[in-house]
N, C-alpha and C positions, 0 to 999 in steps of 0.2 A: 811731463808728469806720468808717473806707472799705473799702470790698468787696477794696484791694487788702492793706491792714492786717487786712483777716479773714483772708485768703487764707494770710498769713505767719503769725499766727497758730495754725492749723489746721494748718499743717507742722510748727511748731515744739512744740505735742504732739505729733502724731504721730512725730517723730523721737526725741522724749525719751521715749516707751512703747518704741520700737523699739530704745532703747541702757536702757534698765530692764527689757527680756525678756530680752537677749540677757548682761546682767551677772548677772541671775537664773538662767538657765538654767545650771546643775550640769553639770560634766564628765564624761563615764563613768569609773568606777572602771576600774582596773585587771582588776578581777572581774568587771567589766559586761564589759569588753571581751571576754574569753575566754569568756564565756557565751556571746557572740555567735557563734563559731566552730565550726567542725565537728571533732567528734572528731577527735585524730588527734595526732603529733606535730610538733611548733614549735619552729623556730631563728629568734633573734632577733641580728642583727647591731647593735649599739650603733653607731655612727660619729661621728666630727668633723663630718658634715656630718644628720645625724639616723638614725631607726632604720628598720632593712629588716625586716621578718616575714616567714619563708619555714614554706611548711606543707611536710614531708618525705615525699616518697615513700618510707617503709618498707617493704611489700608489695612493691612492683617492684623498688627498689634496696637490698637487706637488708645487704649485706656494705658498700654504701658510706655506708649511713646510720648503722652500727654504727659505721665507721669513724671518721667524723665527727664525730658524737654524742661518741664517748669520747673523742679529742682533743680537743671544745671544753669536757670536764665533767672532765678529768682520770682519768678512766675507765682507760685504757689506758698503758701504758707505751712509750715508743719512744726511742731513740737522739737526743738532740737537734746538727743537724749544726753549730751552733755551739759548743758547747762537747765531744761526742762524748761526753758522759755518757747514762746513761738513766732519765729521768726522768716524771713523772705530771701533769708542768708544764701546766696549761689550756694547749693551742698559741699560740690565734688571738686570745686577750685581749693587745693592745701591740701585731700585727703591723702592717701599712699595705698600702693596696689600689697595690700594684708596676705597674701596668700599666693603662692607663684608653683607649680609644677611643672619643668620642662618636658617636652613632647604633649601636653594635656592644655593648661590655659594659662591666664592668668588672671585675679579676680582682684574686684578695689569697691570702692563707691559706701565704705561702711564708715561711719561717723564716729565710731569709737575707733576703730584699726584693728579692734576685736577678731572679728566674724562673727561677732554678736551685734552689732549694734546696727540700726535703723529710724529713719525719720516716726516721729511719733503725731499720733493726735487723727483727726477724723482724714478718715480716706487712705487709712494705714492697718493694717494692710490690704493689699489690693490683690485680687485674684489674677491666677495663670490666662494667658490665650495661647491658643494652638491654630496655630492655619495647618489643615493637611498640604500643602505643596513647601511649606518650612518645615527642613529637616537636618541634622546634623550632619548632612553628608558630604558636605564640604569646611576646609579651616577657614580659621576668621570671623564665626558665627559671634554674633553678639549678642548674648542672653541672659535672665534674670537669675540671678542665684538665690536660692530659697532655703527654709528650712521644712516644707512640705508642702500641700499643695495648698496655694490661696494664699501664702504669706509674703510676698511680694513685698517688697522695701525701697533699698535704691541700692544693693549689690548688685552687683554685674558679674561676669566670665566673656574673655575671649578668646575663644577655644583654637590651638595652634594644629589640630591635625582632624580631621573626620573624626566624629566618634556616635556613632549610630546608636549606642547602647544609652545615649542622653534623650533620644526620642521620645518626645511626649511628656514629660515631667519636667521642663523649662521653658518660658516663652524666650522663644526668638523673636526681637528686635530690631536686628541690624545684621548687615553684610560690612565687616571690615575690610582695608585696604593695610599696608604697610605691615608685614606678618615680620617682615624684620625687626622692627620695633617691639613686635610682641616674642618673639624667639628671644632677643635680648634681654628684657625685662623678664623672661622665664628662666633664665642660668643665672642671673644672680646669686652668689652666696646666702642660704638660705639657711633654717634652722630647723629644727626637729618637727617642727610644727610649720612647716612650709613657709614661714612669713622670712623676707627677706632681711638679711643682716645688718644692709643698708638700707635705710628705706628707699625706696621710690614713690615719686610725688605724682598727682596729677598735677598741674602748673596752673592747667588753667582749661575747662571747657566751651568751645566753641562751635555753636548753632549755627547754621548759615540754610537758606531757604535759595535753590538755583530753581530756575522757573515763576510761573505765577502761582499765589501762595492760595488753596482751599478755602474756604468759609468756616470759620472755626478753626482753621491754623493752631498747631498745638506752640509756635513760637508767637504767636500775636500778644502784646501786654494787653491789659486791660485798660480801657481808657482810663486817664489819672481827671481829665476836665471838668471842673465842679458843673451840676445841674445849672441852666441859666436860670436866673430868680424873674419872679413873677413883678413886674408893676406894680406901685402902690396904688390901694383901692382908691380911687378919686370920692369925694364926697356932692 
């Protein structure tokens, strides 16, 4: 055989161990993954374009992570502005991210598709928090989109590059993961009005609690178990 018939040779295992490791190598479980993570509370954005994991800032932002939390788990009751009923409806499972700007965010969680529209009825809307050590100074922040201060709803933004000049006029939330997912959902074909031409869905959101879960947990249900009844009075 010729030094150059070795040579190809020699590649040609070599590449066929390197596609027999990598077909061997096992995926992380679901359980693997979350082991991985640091205690704490987790919102998982399902999408058309794939899945965003944001860890919650509960400590800092309590009343907006509550907030949130029970709108995406059905938790909470509100006024829904389409139909004006009030119901326990999961919000953000079916909505579509209304508003996309690449290099800046991308925004969803509005109930019409508007950018007008918000859960209605007591508890709505709900004021800003600011923690001084939450700051826009890194991408992926996840925060409340408003239409001034104290109006708080269930829009969101998650912002794809630092932007310092957002300081202090948004609560931050949340630290997102997966910025590719948010880059992509921000080039979409869009319209004059930023909202994209296709839409994009949320699919589905999911809470998940890694750790032992607080007293007041803002994913805890409420007990459904009717009160036990009392005895009949004997005579």
């Amino acid at each position: 055989m010729s030094r150059s018939k070795n040579v190809w040779a020699v590649l040609l295992v070599a590449s066929t161990l390197i596609a027999a490791s990598s077909l061997a190598a096992p995926k992380p479980s679901p359980a693997a993954q979350a082991a991985t993570r640091d205690p704490g509370l987790y919102m998982t954005f399902q999408t058309d374009k794939g899945n965003i994991g944001c860890k919650l800032f509960e400590k800092e932002s309590p009343i907006t992570v509550s907030k949130m939390v029970g709108l995406a788990i059905g938790k909470i009751s509100y006024i829904d502005p389409r139909t004006k009923q009030t119901t326990r409806k999961k919000l953000f499972d079916g909505l579509t991210f209304h508003r996309v700007i690449p290099g800046f965010m991308i925004q969803g969680g509005d109930p019409l598709g508007t950018g007008l529209g918000s859960p209605e009825g007591p508890g709505f809307p709900y004021q800003n928090e600011n923690s001084p050590g939450l700051t826009f100074n890194v991408p992926a922040r996840l925060a409340m989109a408003n239409a001034g201060p104290n109006t708080n709803g269930s829009q969101f933004f998650i912002t794809e590059a630092a932007y310092p000049s957002l300081n202090g006029g948004y609560t931050i939330w949340g630290q997102c993961e997966n910025l590719d997912v948010v880059k992509a959902i921000a080039r979409v074909q869009r319209d004059s009005n930023d909202k994209p031409v296709t839409p994009v869905h949320i699919q589905h959101v999911v809470v998940e609690r890694v750790g032992p879960a607080p007293a007041n947990a803002p994913e805890a249900m409420p007990s459904t178990s009717a009160p036990a009844k009392a005895p009949p009075a004997k005579n």
